[in-house]
Structures are given as C-alpha cells and as structure tokens.
N, C-alpha and C positions, 0 to 999 in steps of 0.2 A: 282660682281667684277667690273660691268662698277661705282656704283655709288662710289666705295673705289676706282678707280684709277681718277674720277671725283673730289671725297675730293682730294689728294694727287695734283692732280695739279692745281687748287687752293689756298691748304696750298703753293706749290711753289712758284706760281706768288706775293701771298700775303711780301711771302718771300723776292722776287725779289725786288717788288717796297719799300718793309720796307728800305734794304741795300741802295736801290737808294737812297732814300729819306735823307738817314744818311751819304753816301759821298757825296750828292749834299751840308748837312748842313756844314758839317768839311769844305769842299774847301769854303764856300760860309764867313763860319770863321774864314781862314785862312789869315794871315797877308800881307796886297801887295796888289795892283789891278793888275789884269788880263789882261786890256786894258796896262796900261804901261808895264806889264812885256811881253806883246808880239809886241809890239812896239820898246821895249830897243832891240838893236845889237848887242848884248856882254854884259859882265859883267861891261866894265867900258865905254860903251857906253853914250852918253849923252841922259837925258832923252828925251821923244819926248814931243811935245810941247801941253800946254793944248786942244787946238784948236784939234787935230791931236787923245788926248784919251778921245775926247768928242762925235770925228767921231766915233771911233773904236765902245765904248760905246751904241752908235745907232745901229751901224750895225747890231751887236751878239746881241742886246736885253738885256744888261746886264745896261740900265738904267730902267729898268723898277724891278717892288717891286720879292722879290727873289721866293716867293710862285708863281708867275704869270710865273716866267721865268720856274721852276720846273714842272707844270703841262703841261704847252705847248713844252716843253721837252717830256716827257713820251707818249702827245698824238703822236707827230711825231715819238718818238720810237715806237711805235704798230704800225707802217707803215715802220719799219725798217730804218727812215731816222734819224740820229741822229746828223742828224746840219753837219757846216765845222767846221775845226779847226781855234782855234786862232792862231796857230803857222805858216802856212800856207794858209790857207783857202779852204785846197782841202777836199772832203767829207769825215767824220770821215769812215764812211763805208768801203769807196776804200781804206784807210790809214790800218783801218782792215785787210780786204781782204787781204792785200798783206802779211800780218805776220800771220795769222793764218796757213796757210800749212805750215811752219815753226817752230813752237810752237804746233802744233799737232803731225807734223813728230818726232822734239825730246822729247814728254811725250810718244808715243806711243814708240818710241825703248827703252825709260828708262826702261817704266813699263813691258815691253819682259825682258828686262836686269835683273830685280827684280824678275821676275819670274823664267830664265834660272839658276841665280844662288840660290835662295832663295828657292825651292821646293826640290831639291838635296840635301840642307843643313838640311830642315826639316825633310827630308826623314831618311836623313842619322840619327839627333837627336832621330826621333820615334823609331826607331830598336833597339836601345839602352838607356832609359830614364835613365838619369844621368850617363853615360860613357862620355868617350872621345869626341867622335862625339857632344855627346848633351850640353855641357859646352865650347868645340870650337863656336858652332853655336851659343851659348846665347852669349858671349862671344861677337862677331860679329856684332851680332843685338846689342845688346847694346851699343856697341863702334859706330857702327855711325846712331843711334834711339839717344842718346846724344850729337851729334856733329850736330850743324848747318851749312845748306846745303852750306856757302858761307865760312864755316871755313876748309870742306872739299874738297872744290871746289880749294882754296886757297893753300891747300898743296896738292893738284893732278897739280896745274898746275905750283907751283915751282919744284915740283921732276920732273913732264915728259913734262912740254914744256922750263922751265927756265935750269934745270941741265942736263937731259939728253937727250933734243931736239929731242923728239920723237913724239912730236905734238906741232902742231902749237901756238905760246901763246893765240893769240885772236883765236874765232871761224872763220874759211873760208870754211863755207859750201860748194864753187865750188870745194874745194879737195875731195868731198866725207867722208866716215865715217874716217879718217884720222883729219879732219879739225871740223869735230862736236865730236869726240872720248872724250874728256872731259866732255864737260858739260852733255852727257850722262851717263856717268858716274857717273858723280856727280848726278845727279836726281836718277840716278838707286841706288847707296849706301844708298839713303834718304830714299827708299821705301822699303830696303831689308829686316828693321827689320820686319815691320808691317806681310810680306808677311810671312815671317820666323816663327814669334811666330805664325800667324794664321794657315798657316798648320800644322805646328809642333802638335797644341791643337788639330784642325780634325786629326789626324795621330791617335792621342792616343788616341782619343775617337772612332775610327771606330776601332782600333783594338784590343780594349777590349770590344765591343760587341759581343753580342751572337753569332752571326752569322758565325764574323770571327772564335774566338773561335772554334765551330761547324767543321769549315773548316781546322782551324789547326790539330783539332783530328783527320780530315780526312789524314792527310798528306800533307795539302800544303803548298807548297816553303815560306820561309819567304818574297823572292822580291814579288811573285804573290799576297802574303797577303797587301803588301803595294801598288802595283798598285790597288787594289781592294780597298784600301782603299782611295787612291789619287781619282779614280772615285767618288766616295761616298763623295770627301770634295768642289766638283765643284761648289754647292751652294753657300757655303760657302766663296769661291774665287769669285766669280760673283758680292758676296757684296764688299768682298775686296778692287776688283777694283774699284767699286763704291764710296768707299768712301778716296779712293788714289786721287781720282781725284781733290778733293778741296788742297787737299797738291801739287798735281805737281803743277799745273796751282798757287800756292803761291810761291811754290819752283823756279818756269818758272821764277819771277819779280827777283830775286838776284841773278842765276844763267845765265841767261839772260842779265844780267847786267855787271857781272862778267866777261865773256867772249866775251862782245859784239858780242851778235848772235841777227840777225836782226829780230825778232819776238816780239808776241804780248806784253811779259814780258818786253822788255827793253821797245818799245812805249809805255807803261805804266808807267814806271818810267820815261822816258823822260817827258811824259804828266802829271803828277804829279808834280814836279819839275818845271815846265813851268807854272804850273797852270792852262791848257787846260781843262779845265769843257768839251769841250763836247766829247773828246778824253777819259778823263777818265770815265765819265756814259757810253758812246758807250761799253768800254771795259768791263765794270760792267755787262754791261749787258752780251755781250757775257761768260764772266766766269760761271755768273751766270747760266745761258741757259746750257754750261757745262755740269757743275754741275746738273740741272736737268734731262737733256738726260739720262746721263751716270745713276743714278739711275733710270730711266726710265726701259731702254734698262736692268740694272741687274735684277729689278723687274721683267721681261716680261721674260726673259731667267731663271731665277729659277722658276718661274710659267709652265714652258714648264718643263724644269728638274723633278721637285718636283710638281707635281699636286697638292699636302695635302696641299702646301701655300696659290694657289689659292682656293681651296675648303674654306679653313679658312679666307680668305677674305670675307664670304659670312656673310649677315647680318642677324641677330637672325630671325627666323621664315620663312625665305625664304625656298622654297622647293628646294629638292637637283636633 
C-alpha cells in the first residue's frame, strides 16, 4: 500500500508541474508585456515610460530567457515562496492566504448544499425506478448538469437580488449567509446533478443485491432498505467528492467573479486579466494541491470503510 500511495503521489506532482509549466507557456505567449501592463493606471492611462518598464523588467526577473525564469520559479515554490505580485508587490502567499478561507468556506457549504438536496432526491428516485419521483430527479439533474454555472448564477440573481430583493446583488460576506446565499447556490445547483445520478446508480445497485433482497423477504421496511443501502454507497460518495473538487474550485473563478466575492476565484481572474504570472502559478498551484488532498483524504477514508481496496492495492506476490 505504501509503494501505490508512493506512485500516486508522484503521478500528482508530475501532474502539478506538467499544468505549471503549460500556464506559465500560454501567459508567457500571451499578447502585452507584463511590466507595462502593471505600470499602466487605468485603461486609458498614459503609458509608463521605457526607462520605468526596463526597471520593472529587472526587478521580477522577467528579463532574463523564459525557461530560467520558470525553473527558478518552481524552486522557490517547493519552499512555498512564490514571488510578490506585479500588481502590487505584496507576497503572492499573504494575497493567498487571505482568500482561501473564503473560497474554502463557500465550496465547503455548496458541496453540504448538493448533498442536503441531491441524496433525498436519489433516494426518493431509487424506491421507485422510473415513476414520478425518478423522472422529477433526472429531470433536475439535467436541467442544471446543462446549464453553465454563470448562466445559473445569472438568473438566481435577477429573480432574487434584482426583482425580489431578497439578497443582496453583489456578495457581502459581513451579512452572513444572507450576503453569500447566492453564489452558494449557484456552486450547489452545479454539483447537484453529478451527486444525484451517482447515488441514485449506488441506491439500485445495493438494493437489488442479495443481501438486501434476503432482508426484504425477511420483512423489512422499505425506508430501512434504503438507509441500509445509503450506508453501503459511502465509498462511493467519498470519490464523488473527490472529484467535485476540480469542478468547484473551476466553478469558484466565474461565480466568484459574478458576484464579487473576495476569494481565491476572483484574484484569479483578476490575476489573469492583469497578467500577474506569479499570482496566477501561486494559485495554480494551490488548486492544484486541492485537488490532490481531496483525492488523497477520499483514498484514505474508503481504505478505512472498505478494507478490500486497500488489500487490492497490494502488489502481485506480496504476502498478505
């Protein structure tokens, strides 16, 4: 088990610096310099003077060849430093730091949200395959599994901040869940199909096994049959979440944006837009890191649930 969770993170990192390496290329080929566009005041600012983005130029190291600049990037990232920014010059870290409990706080109540409604609704679908219940539910999931999270986001916040003034139009976190009530929302509707259809499949598959079967003929209840089987599909959801996590933290940059909520999502787009190279590798990487934890953590928690995974993780020959 140690030398398959040894591969596994490994294949990660390899991951990690692949993506770096491919948004460091795109921003590094993108149109504009970096020194004048963080020099320019405004949009119709006057430019700054050569003298002035020749300084800038020196400072950030962004005269020197782009592979030198990228490598010596990466090494101060394995030391968690990832430069200042070009937009202000304060450490991309602290700039971090200050949005990530922000951006953690709203994927973490989305994805409660996708759950609180999306298991109810599977539930309700399993007890009756293809009745009412179970064509509502697909129904659902599919209405917004094909709606993009910023076209949803859009008509949650003309009907309930624009027409009936029941929240606020931009995000104002200090009001409490009143003032983030939207854009949770929105993350939560993006998540509901995925959660939906996957327990829905665990519902029907744990309750045409033998076992449950067995236990119908014994006389039990149809709800007990399905909490019995909701137990039985936790693995299952462990991945789920797992791999929800690359979707919110994408979802996070438009809806984030959309409602200017002060997290990592908008400094992301703001830092893209700006062409802040070291704002946006810093963020890169933390998604990244994300993304790894999270299937880390479900790995390690269905290994604890289901033993038989970990046992099959073991490599041919090894004694058991």
């Amino acid at each position: 088990m140690l030398r398959a969770l040894l591969r596994r993170a490994l294949a990660a990192l390899a991951t990690l610096v692949g993506v770096l390496v491919v948004v460091f290329a795109l921003l590094s080929a993108a149109p504009g310099d970096p020194a004048a566009l963080a020099l320019r005041d405004g949009a119709r600012a006057r430019p700054a003077s050569p003298e002035a983005v020749a300084a800038f130029r020196a400072a950030y190291g962004l005269d020197r060849p782009a592979a030198v600049r990228l490598v010596s990037w990466v090494g101060r990232a394995a030391r968690l430093d990832f430069g200042r920014s070009f937009r202000d010059g304060r450490p991309v870290a602290a700039r971090i730091a200050e949005t990530v409990p922000i951006t953690l706080a709203l994927n973490l109540a989305a994805l409660l949200l996708a759950l609180a409604a999306g298991v109810p609704l599977a539930a309700a679908a399993a007890r009756r395959p293809g009745g009412a219940a179970d064509r509502l539910s697909g129904l659902v999931a599919d209405l917004f599994f094909s709606a993009p999270a910023f076209v949803t986001g859009t008509a949650l916040l003309l009907v309930f901040g624009v027409r009936l003034g029941w929240t606020p139009v931009l995000a104002e976190p200090e009001e409490g869940l009143r003032g983030v009530a939207l854009p949770i929302v929105t993350l939560g509707l993006a998540a509901l199909a995925p959660v939906t259809r996957v327990v829905r499949a665990c519902l029907l598959e744990a309750l045409a096994s033998p076992a449950a079967l067995a236990a119908k003929a014994r006389g039990e209840g149809e709800a007990a049959a399905v909490l019995r089987a909701l137990r039985r599909s936790a693995v299952p959801l462990l991945a789920l979440g797992a791999s929800l996590v690359p979707q919110l933290v994408a979802g996070s940059v438009l809806v984030e944006r959309l409602f200017a909520v002060p997290g990592t999502g908008q400094l992301l787009a703001d830092s893209v837009f700006a062409r802040d190279v070291p704002s946006v590798l810093g963020l890169t990487v933390v998604a990244g890191a994300a993304v790894v934890v999270a299937s880390a953590v479900a790995d390690g928690l269905s290994a604890v649930l289901d033993p038989r995974l970990a046992e099959g993780e073991r490599e041919p020959g090894e004694a058991s």
